[in-house]
N, C-alpha and C positions, 0 to 999 in steps of 0.2 A: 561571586560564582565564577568557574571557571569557563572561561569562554571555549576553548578546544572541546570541553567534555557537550559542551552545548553544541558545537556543528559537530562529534559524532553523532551525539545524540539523534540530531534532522537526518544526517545522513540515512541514520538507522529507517528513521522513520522513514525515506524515500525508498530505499528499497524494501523495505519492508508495504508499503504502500504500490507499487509497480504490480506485485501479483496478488496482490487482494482485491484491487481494484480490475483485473485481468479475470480473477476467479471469479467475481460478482457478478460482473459483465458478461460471463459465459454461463452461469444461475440464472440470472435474470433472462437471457435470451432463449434459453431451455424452458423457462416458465412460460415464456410466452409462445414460442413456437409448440412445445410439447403440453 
C-alpha cells in the first residue's frame, strides 16, 4: 500500500473532521439550549 496515499488520505480525514466536529457541537448546543 502506498504510504503517501495513506497520510493524504488522514489529512482528508482531519480536515474534514475540524467542521463536523464544529457543526455537532453547535447542534448539540442548540438542542440543548433551545
Amino acid at each position: 500500500m502506498d504510504k503517501r496515499q495513506d497520510t493524504k488520505t488522514i489529512e482528508l480525514c482531519c480536515l474534514l473532521a475540524v467542521p463536523v466536529s464544529l457543526l455537532l457541537t453547535v447542534v448539540f448546543a442548540g438542542m440543548v439550549l433551545g
